[in-house]
VEXDREN-2710 file (C-alpha; in Angstrom, 1 decimal):
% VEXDREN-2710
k/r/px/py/pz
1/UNK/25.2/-88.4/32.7
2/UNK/22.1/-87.6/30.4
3/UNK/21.9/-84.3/32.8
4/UNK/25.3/-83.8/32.7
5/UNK/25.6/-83.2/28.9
6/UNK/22.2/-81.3/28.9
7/UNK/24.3/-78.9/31.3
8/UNK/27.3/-78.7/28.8
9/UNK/25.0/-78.0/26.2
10/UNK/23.2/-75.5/27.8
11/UNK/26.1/-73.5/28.8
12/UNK/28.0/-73.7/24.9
13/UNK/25.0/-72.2/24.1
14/UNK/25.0/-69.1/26.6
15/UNK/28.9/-68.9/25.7
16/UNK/27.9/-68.7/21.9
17/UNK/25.0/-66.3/22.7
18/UNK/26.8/-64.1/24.7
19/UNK/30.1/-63.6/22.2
20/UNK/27.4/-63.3/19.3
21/UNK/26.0/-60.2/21.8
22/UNK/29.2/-58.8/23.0
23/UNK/29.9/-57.8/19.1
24/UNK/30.4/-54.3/18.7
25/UNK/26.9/-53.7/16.7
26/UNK/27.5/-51.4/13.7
27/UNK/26.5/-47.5/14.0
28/UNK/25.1/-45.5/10.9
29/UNK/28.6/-43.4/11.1
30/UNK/31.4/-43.0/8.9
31/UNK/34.2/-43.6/10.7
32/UNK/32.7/-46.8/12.6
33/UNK/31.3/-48.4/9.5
34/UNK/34.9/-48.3/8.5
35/UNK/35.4/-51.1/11.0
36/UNK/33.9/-53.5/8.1
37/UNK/35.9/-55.5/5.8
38/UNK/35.5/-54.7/2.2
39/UNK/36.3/-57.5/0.5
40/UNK/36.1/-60.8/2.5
41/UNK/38.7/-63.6/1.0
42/UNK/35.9/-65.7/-0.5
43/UNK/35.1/-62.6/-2.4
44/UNK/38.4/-62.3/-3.8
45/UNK/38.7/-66.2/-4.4
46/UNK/35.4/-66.1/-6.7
47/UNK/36.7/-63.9/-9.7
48/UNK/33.6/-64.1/-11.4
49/UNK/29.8/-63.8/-11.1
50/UNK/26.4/-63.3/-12.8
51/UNK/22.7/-61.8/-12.0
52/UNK/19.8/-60.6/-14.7
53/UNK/17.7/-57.7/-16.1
54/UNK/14.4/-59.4/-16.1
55/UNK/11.3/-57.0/-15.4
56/UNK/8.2/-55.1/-17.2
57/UNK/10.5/-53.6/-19.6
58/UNK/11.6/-56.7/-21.3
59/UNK/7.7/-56.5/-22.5
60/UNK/8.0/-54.0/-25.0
61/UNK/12.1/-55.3/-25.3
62/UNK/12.9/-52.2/-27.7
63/UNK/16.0/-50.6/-26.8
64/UNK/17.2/-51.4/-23.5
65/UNK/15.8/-51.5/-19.7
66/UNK/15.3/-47.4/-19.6
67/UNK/11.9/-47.7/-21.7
68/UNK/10.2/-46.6/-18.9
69/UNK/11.8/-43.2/-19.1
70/UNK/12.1/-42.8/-22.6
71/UNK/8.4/-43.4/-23.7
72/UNK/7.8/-40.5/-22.1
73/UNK/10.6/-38.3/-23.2
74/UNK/9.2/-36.7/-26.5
75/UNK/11.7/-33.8/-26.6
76/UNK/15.0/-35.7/-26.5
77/UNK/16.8/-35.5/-29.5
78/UNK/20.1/-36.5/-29.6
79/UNK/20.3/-40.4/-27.7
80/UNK/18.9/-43.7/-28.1
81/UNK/16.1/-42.3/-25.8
82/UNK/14.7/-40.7/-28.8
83/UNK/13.9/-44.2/-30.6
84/UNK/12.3/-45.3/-28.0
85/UNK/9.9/-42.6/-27.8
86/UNK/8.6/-43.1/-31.8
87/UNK/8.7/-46.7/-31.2
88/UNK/6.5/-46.8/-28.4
89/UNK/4.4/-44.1/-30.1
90/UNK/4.3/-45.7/-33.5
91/UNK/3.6/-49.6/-31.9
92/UNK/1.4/-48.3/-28.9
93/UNK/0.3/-45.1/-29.0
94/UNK/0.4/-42.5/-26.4
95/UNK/-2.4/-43.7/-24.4
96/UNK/-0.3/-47.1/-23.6
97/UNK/1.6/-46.7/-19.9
98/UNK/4.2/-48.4/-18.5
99/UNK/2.3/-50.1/-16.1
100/UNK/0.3/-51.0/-18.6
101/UNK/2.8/-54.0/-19.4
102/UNK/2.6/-55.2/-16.1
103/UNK/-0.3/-57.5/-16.8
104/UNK/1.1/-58.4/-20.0
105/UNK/4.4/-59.5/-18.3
106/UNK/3.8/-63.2/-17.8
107/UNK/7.0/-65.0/-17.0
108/UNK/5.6/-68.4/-17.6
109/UNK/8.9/-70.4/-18.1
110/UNK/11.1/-69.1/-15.7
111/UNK/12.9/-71.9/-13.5
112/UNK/15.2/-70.7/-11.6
113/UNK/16.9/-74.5/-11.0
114/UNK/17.6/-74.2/-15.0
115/UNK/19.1/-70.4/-15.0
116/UNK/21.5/-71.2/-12.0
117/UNK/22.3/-74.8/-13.4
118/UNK/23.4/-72.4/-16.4
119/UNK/25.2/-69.6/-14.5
120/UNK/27.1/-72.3/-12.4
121/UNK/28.3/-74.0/-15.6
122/UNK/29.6/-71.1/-16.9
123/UNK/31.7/-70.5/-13.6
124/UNK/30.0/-67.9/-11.8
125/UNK/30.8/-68.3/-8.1
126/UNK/28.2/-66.0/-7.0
127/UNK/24.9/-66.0/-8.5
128/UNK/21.7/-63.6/-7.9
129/UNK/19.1/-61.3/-9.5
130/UNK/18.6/-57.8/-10.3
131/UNK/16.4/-56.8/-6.9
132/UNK/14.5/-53.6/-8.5
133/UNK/15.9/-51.6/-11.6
134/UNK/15.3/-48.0/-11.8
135/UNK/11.5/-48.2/-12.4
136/UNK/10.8/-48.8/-9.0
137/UNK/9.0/-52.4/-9.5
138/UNK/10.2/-55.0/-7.0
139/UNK/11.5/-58.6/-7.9
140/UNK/10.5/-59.5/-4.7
141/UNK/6.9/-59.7/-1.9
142/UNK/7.4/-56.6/-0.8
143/UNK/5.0/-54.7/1.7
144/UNK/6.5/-51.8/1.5
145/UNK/6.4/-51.6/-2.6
146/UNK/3.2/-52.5/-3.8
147/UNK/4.1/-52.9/-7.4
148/UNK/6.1/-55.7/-7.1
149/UNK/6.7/-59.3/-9.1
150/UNK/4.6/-61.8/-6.3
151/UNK/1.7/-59.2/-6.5
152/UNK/1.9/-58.4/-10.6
153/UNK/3.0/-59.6/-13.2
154/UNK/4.6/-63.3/-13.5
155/UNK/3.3/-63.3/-9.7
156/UNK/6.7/-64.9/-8.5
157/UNK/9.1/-64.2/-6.0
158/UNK/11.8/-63.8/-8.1
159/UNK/14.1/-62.9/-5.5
160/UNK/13.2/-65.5/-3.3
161/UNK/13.2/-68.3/-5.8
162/UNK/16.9/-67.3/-7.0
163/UNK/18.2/-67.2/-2.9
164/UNK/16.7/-70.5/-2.2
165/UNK/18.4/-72.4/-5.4
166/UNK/22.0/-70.3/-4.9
167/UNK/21.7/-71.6/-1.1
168/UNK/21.1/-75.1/-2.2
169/UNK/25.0/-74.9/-3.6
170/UNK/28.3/-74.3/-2.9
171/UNK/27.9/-70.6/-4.1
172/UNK/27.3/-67.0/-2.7
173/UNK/24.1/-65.1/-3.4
174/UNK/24.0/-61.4/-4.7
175/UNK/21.1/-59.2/-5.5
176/UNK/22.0/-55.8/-7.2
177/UNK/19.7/-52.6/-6.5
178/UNK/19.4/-49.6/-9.1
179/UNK/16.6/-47.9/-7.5
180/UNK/19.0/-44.7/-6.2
181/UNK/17.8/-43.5/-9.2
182/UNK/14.0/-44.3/-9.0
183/UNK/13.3/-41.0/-8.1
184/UNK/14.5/-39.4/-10.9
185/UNK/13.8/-42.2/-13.5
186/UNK/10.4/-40.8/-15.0
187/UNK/9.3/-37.4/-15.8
188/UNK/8.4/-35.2/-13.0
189/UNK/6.4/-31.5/-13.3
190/UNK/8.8/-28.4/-13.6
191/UNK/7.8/-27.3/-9.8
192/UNK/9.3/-30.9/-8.4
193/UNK/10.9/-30.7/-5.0
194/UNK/14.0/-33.2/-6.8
195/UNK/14.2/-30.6/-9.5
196/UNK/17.5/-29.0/-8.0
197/UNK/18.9/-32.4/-7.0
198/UNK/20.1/-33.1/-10.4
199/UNK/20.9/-32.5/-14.3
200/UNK/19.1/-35.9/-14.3
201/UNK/15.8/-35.2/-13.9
202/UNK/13.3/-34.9/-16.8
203/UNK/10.2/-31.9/-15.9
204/UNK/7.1/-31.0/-17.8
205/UNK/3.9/-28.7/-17.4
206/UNK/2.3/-31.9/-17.7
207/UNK/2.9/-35.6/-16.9
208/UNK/1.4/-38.6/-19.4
209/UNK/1.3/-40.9/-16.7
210/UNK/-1.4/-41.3/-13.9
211/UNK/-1.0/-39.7/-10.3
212/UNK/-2.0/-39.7/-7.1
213/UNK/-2.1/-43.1/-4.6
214/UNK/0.0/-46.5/-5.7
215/UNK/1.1/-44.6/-9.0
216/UNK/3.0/-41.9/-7.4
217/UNK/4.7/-44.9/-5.5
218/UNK/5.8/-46.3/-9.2
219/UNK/6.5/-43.1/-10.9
220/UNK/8.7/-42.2/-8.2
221/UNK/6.3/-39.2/-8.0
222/UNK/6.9/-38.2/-4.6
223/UNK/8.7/-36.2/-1.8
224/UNK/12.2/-36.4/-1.7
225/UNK/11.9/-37.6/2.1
226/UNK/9.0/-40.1/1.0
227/UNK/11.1/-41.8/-1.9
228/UNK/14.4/-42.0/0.8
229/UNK/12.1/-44.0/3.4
230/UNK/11.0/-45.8/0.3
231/UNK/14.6/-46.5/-0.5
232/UNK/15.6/-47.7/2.7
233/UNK/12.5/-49.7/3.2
234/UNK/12.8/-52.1/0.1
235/UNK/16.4/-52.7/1.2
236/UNK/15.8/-53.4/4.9
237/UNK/13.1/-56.4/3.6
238/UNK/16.1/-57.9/1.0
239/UNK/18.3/-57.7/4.2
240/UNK/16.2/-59.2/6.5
241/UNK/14.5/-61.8/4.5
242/UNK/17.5/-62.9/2.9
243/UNK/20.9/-60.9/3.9
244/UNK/22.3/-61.6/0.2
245/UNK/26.1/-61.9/0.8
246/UNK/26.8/-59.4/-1.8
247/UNK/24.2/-56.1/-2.6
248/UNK/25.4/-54.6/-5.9
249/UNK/24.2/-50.8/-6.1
250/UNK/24.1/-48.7/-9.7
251/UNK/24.8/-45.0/-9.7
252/UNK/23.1/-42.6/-8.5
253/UNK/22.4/-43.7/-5.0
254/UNK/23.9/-40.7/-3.6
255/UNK/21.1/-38.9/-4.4
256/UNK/19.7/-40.5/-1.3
257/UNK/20.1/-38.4/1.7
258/UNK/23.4/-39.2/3.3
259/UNK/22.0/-40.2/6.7
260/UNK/19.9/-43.2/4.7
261/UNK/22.6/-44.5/2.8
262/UNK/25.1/-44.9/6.1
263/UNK/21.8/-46.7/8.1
264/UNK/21.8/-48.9/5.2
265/UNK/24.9/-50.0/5.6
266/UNK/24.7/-50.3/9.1
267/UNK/21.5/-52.5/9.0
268/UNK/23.3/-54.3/6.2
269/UNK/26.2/-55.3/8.5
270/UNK/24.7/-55.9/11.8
271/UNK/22.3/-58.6/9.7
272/UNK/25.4/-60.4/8.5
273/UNK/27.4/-60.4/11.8
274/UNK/24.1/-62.0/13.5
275/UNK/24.0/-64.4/11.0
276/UNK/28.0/-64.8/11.1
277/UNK/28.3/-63.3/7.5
278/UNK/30.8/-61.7/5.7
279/UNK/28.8/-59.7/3.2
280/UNK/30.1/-56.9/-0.1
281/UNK/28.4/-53.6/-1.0
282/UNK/30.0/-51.6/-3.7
283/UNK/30.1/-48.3/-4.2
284/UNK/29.7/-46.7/-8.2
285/UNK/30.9/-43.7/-7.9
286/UNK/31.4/-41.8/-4.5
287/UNK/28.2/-42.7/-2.8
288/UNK/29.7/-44.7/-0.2
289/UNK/33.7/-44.5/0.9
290/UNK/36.0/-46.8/-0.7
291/UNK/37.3/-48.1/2.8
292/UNK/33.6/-49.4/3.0
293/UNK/32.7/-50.4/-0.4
294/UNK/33.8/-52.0/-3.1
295/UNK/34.6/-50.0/-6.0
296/UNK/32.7/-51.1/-9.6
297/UNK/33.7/-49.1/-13.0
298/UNK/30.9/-50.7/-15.6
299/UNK/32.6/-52.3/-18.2
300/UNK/36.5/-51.5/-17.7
301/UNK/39.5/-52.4/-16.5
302/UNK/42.6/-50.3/-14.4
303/UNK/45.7/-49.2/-15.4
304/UNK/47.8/-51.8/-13.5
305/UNK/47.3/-54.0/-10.1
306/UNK/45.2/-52.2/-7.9
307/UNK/45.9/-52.4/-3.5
308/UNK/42.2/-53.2/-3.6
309/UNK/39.8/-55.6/-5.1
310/UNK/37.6/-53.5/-7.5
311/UNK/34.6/-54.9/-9.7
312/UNK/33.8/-54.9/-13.1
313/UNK/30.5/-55.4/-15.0
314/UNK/29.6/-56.6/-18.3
315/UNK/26.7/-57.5/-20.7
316/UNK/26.1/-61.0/-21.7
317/UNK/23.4/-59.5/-24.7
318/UNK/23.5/-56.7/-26.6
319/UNK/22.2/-54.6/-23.6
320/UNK/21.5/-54.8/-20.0
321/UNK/17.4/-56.1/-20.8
322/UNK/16.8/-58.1/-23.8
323/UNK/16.4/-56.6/-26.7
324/UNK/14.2/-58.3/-29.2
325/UNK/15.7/-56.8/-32.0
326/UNK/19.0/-57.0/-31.4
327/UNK/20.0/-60.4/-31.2
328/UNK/23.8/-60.7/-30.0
329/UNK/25.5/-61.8/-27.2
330/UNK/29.1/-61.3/-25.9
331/UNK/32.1/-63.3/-27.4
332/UNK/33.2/-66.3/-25.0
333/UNK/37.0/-65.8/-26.5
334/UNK/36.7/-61.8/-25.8
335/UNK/34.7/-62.6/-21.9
336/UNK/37.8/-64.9/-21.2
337/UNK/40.8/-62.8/-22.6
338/UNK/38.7/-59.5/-20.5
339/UNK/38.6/-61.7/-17.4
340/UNK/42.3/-62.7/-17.0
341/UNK/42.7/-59.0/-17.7
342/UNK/40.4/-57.9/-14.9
343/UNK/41.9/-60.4/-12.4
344/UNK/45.4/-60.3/-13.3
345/UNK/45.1/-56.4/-12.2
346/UNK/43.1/-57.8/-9.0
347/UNK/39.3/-57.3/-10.1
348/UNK/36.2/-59.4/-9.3
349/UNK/34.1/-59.6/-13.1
350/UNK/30.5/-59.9/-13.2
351/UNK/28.1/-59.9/-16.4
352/UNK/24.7/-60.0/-16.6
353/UNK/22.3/-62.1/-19.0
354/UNK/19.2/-60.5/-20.2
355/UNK/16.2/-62.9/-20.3
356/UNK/12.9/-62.5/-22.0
357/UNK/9.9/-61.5/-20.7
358/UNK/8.9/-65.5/-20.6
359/UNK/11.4/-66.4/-18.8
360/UNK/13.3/-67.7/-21.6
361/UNK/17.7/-66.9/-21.7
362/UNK/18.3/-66.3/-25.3
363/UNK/19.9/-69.1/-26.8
364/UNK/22.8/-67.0/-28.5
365/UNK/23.3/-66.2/-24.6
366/UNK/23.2/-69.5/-23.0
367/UNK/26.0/-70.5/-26.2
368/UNK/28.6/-67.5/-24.6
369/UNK/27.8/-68.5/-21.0
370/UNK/28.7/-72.4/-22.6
371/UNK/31.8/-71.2/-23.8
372/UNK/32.9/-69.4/-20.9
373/UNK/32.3/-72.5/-19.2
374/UNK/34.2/-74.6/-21.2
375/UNK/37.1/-73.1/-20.8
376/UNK/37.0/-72.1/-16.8
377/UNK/36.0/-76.2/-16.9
378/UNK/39.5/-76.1/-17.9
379/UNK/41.3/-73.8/-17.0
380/UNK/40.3/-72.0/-14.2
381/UNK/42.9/-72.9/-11.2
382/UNK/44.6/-69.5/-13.2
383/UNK/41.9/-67.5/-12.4
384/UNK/39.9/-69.2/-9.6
385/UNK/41.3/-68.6/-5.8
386/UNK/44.8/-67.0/-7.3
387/UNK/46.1/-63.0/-6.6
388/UNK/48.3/-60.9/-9.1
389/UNK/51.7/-61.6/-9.5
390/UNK/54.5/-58.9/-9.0
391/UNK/53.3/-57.5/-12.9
392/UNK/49.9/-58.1/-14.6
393/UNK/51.8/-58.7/-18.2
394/UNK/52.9/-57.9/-21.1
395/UNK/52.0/-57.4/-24.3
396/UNK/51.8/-54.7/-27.3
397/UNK/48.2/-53.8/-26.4
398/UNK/48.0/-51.0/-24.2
399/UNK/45.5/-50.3/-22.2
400/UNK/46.1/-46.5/-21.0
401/UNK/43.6/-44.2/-18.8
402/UNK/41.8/-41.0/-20.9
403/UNK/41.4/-38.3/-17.8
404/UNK/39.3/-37.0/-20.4
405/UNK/37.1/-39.8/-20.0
406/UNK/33.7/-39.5/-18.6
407/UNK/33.3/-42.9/-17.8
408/UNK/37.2/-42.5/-15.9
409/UNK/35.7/-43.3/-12.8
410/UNK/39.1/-44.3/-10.3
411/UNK/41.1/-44.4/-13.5
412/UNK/39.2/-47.2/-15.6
413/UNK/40.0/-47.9/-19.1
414/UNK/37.0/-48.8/-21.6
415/UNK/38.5/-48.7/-24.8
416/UNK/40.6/-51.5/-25.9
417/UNK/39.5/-54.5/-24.3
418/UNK/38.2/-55.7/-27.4
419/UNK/41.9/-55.8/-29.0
420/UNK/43.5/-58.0/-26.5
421/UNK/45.4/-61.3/-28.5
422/UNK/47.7/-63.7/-28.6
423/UNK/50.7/-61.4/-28.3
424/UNK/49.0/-60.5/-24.9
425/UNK/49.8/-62.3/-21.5
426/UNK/48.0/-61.9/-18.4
427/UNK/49.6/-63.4/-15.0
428/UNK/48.2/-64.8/-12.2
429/UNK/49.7/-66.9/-8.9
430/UNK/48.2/-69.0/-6.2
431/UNK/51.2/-70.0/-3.5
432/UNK/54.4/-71.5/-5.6
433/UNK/52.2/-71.6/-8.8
434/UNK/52.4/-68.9/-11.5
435/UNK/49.9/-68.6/-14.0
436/UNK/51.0/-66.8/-17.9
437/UNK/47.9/-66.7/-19.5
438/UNK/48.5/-66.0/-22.9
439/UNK/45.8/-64.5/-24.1
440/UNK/44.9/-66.7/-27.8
441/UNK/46.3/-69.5/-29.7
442/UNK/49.8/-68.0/-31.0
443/UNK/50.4/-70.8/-33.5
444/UNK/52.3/-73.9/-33.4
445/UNK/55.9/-74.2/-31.8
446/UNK/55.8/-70.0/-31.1
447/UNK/58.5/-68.9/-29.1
448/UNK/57.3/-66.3/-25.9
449/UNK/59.5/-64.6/-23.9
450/UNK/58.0/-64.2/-20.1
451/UNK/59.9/-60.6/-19.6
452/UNK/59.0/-60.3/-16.3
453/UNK/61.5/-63.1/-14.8
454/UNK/64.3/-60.8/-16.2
455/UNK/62.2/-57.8/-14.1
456/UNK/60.4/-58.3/-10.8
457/UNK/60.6/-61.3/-10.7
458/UNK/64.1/-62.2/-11.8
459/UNK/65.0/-63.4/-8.5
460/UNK/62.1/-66.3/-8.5
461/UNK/63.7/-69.7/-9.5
462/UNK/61.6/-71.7/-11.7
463/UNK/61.8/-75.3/-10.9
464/UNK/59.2/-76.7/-14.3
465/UNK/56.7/-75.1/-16.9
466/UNK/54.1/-77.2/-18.8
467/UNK/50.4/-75.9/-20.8
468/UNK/47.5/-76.8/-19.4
469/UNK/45.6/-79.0/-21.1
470/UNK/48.7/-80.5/-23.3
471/UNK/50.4/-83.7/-22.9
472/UNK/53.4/-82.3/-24.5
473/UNK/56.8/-81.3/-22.9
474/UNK/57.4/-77.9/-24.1
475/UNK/60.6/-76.1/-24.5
476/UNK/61.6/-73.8/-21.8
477/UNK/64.7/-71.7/-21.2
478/UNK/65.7/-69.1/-19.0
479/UNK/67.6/-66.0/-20.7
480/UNK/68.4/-62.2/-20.0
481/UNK/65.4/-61.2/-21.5
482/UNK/63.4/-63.5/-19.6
483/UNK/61.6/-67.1/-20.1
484/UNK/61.6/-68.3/-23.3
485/UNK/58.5/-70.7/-23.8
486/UNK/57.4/-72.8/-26.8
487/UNK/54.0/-73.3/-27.8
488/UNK/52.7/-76.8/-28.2
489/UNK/52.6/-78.2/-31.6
490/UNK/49.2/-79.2/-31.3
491/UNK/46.5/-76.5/-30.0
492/UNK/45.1/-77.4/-26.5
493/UNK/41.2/-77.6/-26.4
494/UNK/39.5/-74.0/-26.1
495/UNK/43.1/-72.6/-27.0
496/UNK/41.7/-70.0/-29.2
497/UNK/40.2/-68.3/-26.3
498/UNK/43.7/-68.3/-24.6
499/UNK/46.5/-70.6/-23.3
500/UNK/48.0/-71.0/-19.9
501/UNK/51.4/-71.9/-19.1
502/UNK/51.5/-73.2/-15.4
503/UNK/55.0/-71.9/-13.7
504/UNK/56.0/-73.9/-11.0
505/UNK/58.7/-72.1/-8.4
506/UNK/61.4/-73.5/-6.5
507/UNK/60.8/-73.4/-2.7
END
């Protein structure tokens, strides 16, 4: 008997084995890369996410995370670069280099339990870490990079630290990687091989900064071949030490030679089918096809319901990296009202706290994430696991594409988010359930009129209506012009942030 099952065993396993071997492994091509899905249902379930700046420029924590680049710009005149450049010069001097900070970067209070116990209150479904910003120092042991956080610095592996407390819980891990632009980052010498690539890159007679060995590996100081097996490198050691089920990637990887960026992907994908994975990359910009990648627009919304599931990123602080001298942090009302707006048009939101250099998550930062929490606590069956309805709302704010727009990537709208209210709605369904979010506290006993059951969705019956969060029975009548819904007389908790009525259809 005992041999019997041994046999049984034995032969699952071979079964298993073989399927897992008979997948179609993933070729660094166009076309058969296309063969992945984009947006894997637990992706579109999650609605909402969170990750960090935290490196050697939250140190100095003037400005934002480019310091590295703009200490050494001394001719730019016109952008917050130039600030930067007198501040470091005034506080530092010129002999002071970015590496320099390194040592002084200490990270003595990070815990990674406490930051995820904070990003999972809040509601984040999928939590990770900023991998390696444009600076080209490493979060992670790397062999490839030597400047890198287990080496330098805090001497932790941030990256590692953040997977193995995401893992412990019910929630998806996500590292993001900005270091497409590493090569162009800090200054380079008017003769550099990059120096046609792009406007983006910064050339002098001569460089501040050290060169030659490890330095040209931080600087980014290098040959354009050298910095895309460099690239490549630091990705394939995230992927194979931890296959993160979502990479996040900033602009500016398409400067990377085309024939890296598709045996990224590939390594990417045929990691995550060995380990039965169904893993996101996005695409900012045109790097990467859109019937591969995700695509992000930083800090916007679309026009109306997209046929895809898109991305949106915001900051949780003033900036991306903690400013020291700028001390704010985003509204909780505004974050909610923006993400019923970003899911009713079927986006994924993700924002981004901005520790300091201790380790520390500013406590005007933790408050936001608090009240984002409270509500989702609340409220989030309308926005958790739910899909647009037949409209994304109504309401007198419009939110209208500028082509002339540089920041119009696939049609995003930046300006007006911060104007959504009360006379806003936002809708959501999951099955026979309609959400109307509407997006504030309208007052007491307010009439509402739901226009879109006279429109699209006239046809859907509407078997009862009640506010979440409320004990009241609230008035509801159907009309021509629609629904018409009552507000409660008395204000359900974290109404001021927004309401929800939940619409119950008729089979």
């Amino acid at each position: 008997m005992i041999k019997k099952q041994k046999t049984i065993i034995l032969l699952s396993f071979l079964i298993i084995t073989l399927a897992i071997n008979a997948q179609e492994q993933y070729k660094p091509e166009w076309d058969n890369l296309k063969n992945h899905k984009v947006t894997p249902e637990w992706f579109s379930d999650a609605k909402l996410g969170v990750y960090f700046h935290w490196g050697v420029y939250n140190v100095p924590a003037n400005g934002n995370e480019w310091y590295g680049r703009f200490m050494y710009e001394h001719d730019r005149k016109k952008n917050w670069g130039k600030d930067i450049y007198d501040y470091h010069t005034n506080t530092y001097g010129r002999d002071k280099q970015y590496h320099d900070f390194i040592p002084e970067w200490k990270g003595e209070q990070f815990n990674a339990k406490e930051w995820v116990d904070k990003f999972e209150y809040m509601g984040a479904k999928f939590i990770g870490t900023i991998a390696e910003h444009h600076d080209g120092f490493s979060l992670w042991e790397s062999e490839v990079n030597p400047w890198n956080s287990k080496e330098m610095g805090p001497k932790i592996d941030v990256v590692k630290e953040m997977a193995l407390e995401v893992k412990k819980r019910d929630l998806k891990f996500m590292t993001t990687f900005h270091h497409g632009f590493h090569m162009m980052f800090f200054p380079k010498k008017e003769n550099s091989v990059l120096r046609p690539a792009t406007q983006h890159l910064v050339a002098y007679n001569q460089l501040e900064f050290p060169e030659g060995g490890d330095y040209d590996i931080l600087y980014g100081n290098m040959p354009y071949e050298k910095e895309c097996d460099i690239w490549l490198g630091k990705l394939n050691e995230v992927i194979n030490e931890y296959c993160p089920d979502y990479i996040w990637m900033d602009f500016a990887q398409g400067y990377v030679r085309e024939d890296y960026r598709k045996q990224f992907l590939a390594n990417y994908f045929n990691k995550a089918q060995e380990l039965n994975k169904e893993v996101v990359v996005n695409t900012k910009g045109d790097f990467f096809p859109t019937d591969i990648a995700a695509v992000n627009v930083e800090r916007a919304t679309m026009e109306d319901i997209t046929p895809f599931v898109w991305i949106t990123d915001f900051q949780l602080g003033s900036s991306w990296g903690y400013n020291k001298d700028k001390r704010t942090a985003l509204n909780p009302q505004k974050a909610i009202r923006i993400l019923a707006e970003v899911v009713s048009k079927n986006g994924v939101m993700i924002l981004a706290a901005a520790p300091m250099a201790e380790g520390i998550i500013p406590e005007e930062q933790v408050a936001s994430m608090e009240g984002i929490g409270n509500w989702l606590q609340l409220y989030g069956e309308a926005i958790y696991d739910t899909r647009p309805f037949v409209e994304f709302g109504q309401g007198p704010t419009k939110l209208v594409s500028n082509p002339n727009d540089n920041w119009n990537a696939y049609g995003s709208i930046k300006a007006g988010l911060d104007k959504l209210n009360a006379q806003d709605v936002r809708y959501t369904q999951n099955g026979k359930t309609v959400y109307a979010i509407q997006l504030g506290w309208p007052g007491s006993k307010q009439e509402l009129i739901l226009e879109t059951f006279a429109g699209k969705a006239k046809n859907m019956k509407v078997k009862s209506i009640k506010v979440l969060g409320s004990k009241e029975r609230i008035k509801w009548s159907t009309t021509n012009k629609g629904i018409k819904v009552t507000s409660p007389s008395k204000k359900p908790a974290e109404g001021d942030a927004a309401i929800v009525y939940k619409i119950t259809l008729k089979e």
